[in-house]
C-alpha angles and dihedrals in degrees: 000000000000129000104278102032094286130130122240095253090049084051091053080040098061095034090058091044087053095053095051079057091058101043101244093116098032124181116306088020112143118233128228116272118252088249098049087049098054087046094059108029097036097231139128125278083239085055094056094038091049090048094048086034085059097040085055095053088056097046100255106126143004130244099219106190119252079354109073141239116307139180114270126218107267117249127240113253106252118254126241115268121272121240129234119265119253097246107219120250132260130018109286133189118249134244114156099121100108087047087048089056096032077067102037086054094054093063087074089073114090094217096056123088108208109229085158098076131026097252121155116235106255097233088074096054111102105230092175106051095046091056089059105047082045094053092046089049098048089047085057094042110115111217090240093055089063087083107014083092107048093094115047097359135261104319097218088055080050104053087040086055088044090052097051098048086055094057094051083055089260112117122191132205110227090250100051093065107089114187115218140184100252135318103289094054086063099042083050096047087042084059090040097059095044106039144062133202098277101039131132120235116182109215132182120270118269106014144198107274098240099053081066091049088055088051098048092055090045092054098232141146121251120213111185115214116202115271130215102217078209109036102022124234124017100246091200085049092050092047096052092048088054086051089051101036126047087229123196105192142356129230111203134159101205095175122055091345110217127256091001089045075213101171108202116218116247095243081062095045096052087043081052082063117029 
């Protein structure tokens, strides 16, 4: 045993670690081999192997195979968690259209990085590759199938969604799978048959900014609901604000809430629709 209690790996152990601190092993440098290590220190293979084995274990270092061990890149210490939002009261009408386009417009800009919107940067699009399989489509296109699929969609996308659905123990009539032109027209067509000009919608707080457009050109009333930036909505809060508006529809992201990226554990998500 070591001064202080400690073994003699843990003491390895501690000596490496406080050489990373001072910035004599610093991220990506390789340790010395086990071998290397015995021979100068005049220790035992399990000795070297405990110690790295510890510094692993914090983080320290990496084990690379047939390479080594080597420093990692220290981590930043975590900040604190964010708090939810205080929703406003009362249910309001909505205008954010011109914002909405005031920031869709700066993404033109080269300079700017849109954190507003989820855009890929254009440099990671395979431009290539896309001319080719559209090349290679449009080659195989036969001139009738430019307009069969105008009405309830392209019936092989359809049987592969079908498909799909009945795997994940969801299984669809033929007549219950409605193809739409991206996200936002469903969600727009779900508000639209459940909703009328007046109504309240209770959204998260915050939102994602076109779900406000959607409520502003439906002419409908948002009510926000308090948000956990970690577990989503707060159910207790949702379920006062039922008692107190006579709500017509919900608009919830469950999954990677935007802008929060809030994830809702499953138990939440199966109280949200009991």
């Amino acid at each position: 045993m070591a001064d202080h209690g400690t073994t003699r790996y843990e003491q390895l152990a501690d000596e490496m670690a406080q050489a990373m601190l001072d910035g004599l092993l610093r991220a990506g440098d390789r340790l010395p081999s086990v071998r290397q290590t015995c021979a100068r220190r005049g220790i035992s293979p399990s000795t070297v192997f405990q110690a790295y084995g510890l510094l692993e274990a914090r983080g320290l270092i990496d084990a690379r195979p047939r390479s080594g061990y080597y420093v990692s890149a220290q981590k930043r210490p975590a900040r604190a968690v964010p708090q939810p939002a205080v929703p406003a009261a009362g249910a309001t009408s909505v205008a954010v259209s011109a914002l909405a386009f005031d920031l869709l417009e700066s993404t033109r800009e080269a300079a700017v990085v849109p954190l507003g919107s989820a855009f890929p940067a254009p440099h990671l699009f395979p431009f290539e590759a896309l001319a080719r399989s559209g090349a290679r489509a449009m080659r195989r296109l036969k001139p009738a199938q430019i307009t069969s699929a105008l009405t309830a969609g392209d019936p092989g996308l359809r049987q592969a969604l079908r498909r799909r659905y009945a795997l994940q123990g969801v299984p669809l009539a033929e007549a219950e799978l409605v193809i739409t032109n991206g996200a936002m027209e469903a969600l727009n067509l779900c508000l639209q048959a459940v909703t009328q000009p007046g109504d309240v919608v209770v959204i998260e707080s915050p939102t994602f900014y076109a779900a406000l457009q959607a409520l502003e050109r439906l002419n409908l009333k948002a009510v926000e609901v308090a948000t956990d930036p970690g577990e989503g909505v707060d159910l207790q809060a949702l379920a006062e604000l039922l008692t107190q508006h006579k709500v017509a529809a919900c608009w919830f992201m469950p999954n990677l809430q935007n802008p929060l990226g809030a994830l809702m554990p499953t138990p939440r998500k199966q109280a949200l629709v009991a």
